[in-house]
N, C-alpha and C positions, 0 to 999 in steps of 0.2 A: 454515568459520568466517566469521563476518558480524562486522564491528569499524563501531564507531559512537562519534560522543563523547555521552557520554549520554542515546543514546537518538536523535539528531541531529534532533528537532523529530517523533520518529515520533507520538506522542500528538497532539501539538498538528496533524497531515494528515490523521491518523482522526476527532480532535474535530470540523475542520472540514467533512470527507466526511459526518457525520451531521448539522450543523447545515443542511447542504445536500440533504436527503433529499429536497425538492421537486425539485432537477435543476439541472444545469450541462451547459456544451456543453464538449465536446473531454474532455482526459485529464489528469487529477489525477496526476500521480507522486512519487513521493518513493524516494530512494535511499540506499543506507548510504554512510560514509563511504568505502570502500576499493571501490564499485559492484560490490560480490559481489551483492547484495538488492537489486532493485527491485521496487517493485509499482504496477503503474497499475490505476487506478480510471475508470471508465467507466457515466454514465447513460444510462438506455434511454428514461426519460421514460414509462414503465409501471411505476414502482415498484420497479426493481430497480437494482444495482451489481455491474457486473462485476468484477471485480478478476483483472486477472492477476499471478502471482506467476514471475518472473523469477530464477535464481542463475546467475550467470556464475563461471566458476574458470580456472586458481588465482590470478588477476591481472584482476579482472572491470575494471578499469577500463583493460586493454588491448584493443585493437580485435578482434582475433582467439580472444581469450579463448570458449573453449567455451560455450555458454546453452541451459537447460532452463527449461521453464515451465509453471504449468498454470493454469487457467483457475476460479473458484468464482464463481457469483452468488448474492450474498443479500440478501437485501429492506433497502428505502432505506433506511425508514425504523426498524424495532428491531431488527433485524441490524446496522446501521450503528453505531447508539448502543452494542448488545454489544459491537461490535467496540473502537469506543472506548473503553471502559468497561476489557474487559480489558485493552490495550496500556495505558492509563495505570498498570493494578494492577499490573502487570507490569515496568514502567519506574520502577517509585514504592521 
């Protein structure tokens, strides 16, 4: 279970991941409230975005807390704006 207060700004870290499909340096993250969900986001500056997807349990915001995670890239620039597109539909 992943607990958020409304969403904790996750629309508004995917909007800007897309407005940014040209490229940034370092690691975009954004996490849920209780740090079960994180996902970093990473440009390659070839037109892709890494995103890894992070769940830590039962207590992810304890140090020792258990973490699995898997890795998806998809293109900066309409993949990104998808991405955004559904998490607001989703959040709405």
């Amino acid at each position: 279970m992943v607990g958020t207060l409304d969403g904790d700004r996750l629309n508004i870290w995917a909007a800007e991941l897309a407005e940014s499909y040209v490229g940034w340096e370092g690691v975009r993250s954004w996490k849920s409230l209780d740090h079960n969900l994180r996902t970093d986001a990473t440009h390659d500056w070839r037109d892709h975005v890494s995103l890894r997807f992070i769940l830590r349990g039962p207590r992810g915001y304890e140090p020792d807390a258990w973490e699995a995670s898997t890795y998806v890239e998809i293109d900066a620039s309409e993949d990104t704006r998808h991405l955004a597109g559904k998490i607001a539909a989703f959040l709405a």
